[in-house]
LOLO-295207 format. One record per residue: z, x, y of N, C-alpha, C in turn; residue in one letter. Coordinates in pm, whole numbers, plus 50000, padded with zeros to 5 digits. Each point is the difference from the previous one (the first is absolute). Layout:
N
ZXYZXYZXYA
...
***
This chain:
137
642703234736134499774985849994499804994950143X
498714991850038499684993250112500954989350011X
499594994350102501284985150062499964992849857X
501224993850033500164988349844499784988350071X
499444986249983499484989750016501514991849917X
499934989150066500524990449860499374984050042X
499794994849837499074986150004501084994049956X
500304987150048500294988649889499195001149836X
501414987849937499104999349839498344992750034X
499714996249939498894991150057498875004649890X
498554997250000498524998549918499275009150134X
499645012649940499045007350091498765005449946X
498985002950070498995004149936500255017850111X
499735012549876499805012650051498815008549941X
499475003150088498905006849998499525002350119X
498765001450039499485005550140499434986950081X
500854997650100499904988050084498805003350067X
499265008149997498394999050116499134989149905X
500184996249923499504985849915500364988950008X
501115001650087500834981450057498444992350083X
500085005150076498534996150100499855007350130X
499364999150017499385012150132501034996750138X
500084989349988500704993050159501675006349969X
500474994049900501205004649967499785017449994X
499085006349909500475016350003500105003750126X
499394995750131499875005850115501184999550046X
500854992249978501414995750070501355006949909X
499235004349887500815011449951499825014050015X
499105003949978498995014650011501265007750078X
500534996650106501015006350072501684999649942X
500194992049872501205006649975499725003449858X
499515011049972500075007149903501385012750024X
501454991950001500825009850034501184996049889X
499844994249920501104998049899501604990750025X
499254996950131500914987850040499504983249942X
501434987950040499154992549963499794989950088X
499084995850028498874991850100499784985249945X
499934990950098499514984650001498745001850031X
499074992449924498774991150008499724991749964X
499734984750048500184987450008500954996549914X
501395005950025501334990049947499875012649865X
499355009149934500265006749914500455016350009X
500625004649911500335016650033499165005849903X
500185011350052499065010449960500065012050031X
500335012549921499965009350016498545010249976X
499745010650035499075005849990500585013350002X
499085010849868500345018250035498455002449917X
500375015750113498355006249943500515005949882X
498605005349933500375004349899499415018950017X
500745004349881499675013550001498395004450042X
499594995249921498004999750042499054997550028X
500644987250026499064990250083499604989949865X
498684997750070499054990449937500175006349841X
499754992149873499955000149855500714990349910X
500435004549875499994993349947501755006449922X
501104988050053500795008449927501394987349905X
500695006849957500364993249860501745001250033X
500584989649953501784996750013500025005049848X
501205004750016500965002249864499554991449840X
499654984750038499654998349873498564996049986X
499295011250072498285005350007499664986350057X
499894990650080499224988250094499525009850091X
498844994350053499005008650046499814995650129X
500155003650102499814996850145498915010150082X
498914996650031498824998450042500205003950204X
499615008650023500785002350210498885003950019X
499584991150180498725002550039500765005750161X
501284996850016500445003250129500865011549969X
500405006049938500915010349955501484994950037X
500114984849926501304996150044499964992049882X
501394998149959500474993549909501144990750095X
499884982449964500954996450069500704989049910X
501364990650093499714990449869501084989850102X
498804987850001500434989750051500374983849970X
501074991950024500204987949938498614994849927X
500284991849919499024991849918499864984850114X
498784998750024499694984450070499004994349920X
500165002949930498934990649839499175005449981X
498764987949977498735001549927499035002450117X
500295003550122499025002650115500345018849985X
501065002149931499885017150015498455005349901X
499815007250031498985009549915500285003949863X
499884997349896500255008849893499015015850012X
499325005650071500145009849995500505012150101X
501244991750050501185010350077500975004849919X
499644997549867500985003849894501104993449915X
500945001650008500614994449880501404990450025X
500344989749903501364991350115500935000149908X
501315003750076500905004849900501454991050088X
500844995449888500994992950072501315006649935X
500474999750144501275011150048501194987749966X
501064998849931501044987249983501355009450089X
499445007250133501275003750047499355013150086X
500765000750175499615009850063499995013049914X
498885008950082499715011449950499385008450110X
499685009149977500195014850086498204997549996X
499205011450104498914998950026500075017250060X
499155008649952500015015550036498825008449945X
500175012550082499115008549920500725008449979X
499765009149889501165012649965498915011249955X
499625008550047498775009750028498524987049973X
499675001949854498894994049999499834985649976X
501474998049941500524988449921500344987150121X
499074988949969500004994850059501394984249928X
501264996550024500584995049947500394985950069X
499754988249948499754986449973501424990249910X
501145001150002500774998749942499835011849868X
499904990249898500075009549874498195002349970X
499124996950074498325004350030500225013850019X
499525007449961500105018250048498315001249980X
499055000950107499025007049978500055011150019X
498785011649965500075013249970498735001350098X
500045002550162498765003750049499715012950043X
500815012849890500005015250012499995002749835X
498834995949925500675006049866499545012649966X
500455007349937499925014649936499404995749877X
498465002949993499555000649895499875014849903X
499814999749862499255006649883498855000249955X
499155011249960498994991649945499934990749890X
500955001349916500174990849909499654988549985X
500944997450143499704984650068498894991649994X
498885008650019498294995450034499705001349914X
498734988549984499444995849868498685010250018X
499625001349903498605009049995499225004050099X
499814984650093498505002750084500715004350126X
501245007150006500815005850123498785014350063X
499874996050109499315014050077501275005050110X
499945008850017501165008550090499614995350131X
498524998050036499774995850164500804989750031X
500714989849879500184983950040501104998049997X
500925012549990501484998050035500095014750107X
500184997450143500755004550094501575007350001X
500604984849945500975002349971500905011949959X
499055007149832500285012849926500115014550073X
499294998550081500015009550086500375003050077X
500724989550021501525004050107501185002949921X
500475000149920500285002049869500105008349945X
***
């Protein structure tokens, strides 16, 4: 398990902060370290993920979309955030902020950015070139 973070309760949006806005990602880009950080009066944590850039899914399958190979998750400041930095979830009480191998953990948020797939898993039009992944595996 990487460093543990801790947030106040509070309304956050988590997903991949390189969608806040360009001015702001620049002033983060440098703490992608699982600590937690102020930007204009808000916190925010940030961790990479197992693979970078894709497309990966929390425990009760929500789908989070990474163009920076970071998953982060920072206070809610309204209707000027992006809805597509992902998803806003309200915490009624501090909570922990970590990675634990691939598992990226958000209070009770657990994304999965190392999953062990089957073929099962994949729907028909699955080609073997388009998961990497399996083959490390």
């Amino acid at each position: 398990m990487d460093n543990v973070a801790t947030l106040p309760a509070g309304r956050y949006v988590i997903g991949d902060l390189c969608y806040r806005n360009q001015d702001d990602w620049d002033q983060m880009i440098d703490n992608i370290d699982g600590k937690v950080h102020t930007l204009s009066g808000r916190q925010y944590v940030i961790l990479d993920t197992a693979y970078g850039d894709g497309t990966y899914y929390d425990f009760d399958r929500n789908e989070y979309w990474v163009d920076s190979g970071t998953i982060g998750i920072m206070e809610w400041d309204g209707p000027d955030m992006q809805e597509a930095m992902g998803r806003t979830f309200d915490f009624n009480s501090e909570f922990a902020v970590f990675k634990d191998k691939g598992d990226l953990h958000f209070g009770a948020v657990v994304i999965d950015t190392n999953p062990v797939y089957d073929e099962e898993d994949y729907d028909e039009g699955y080609e073997e070139s388009d998961n990497a992944l399996e083959e490390e595996f």
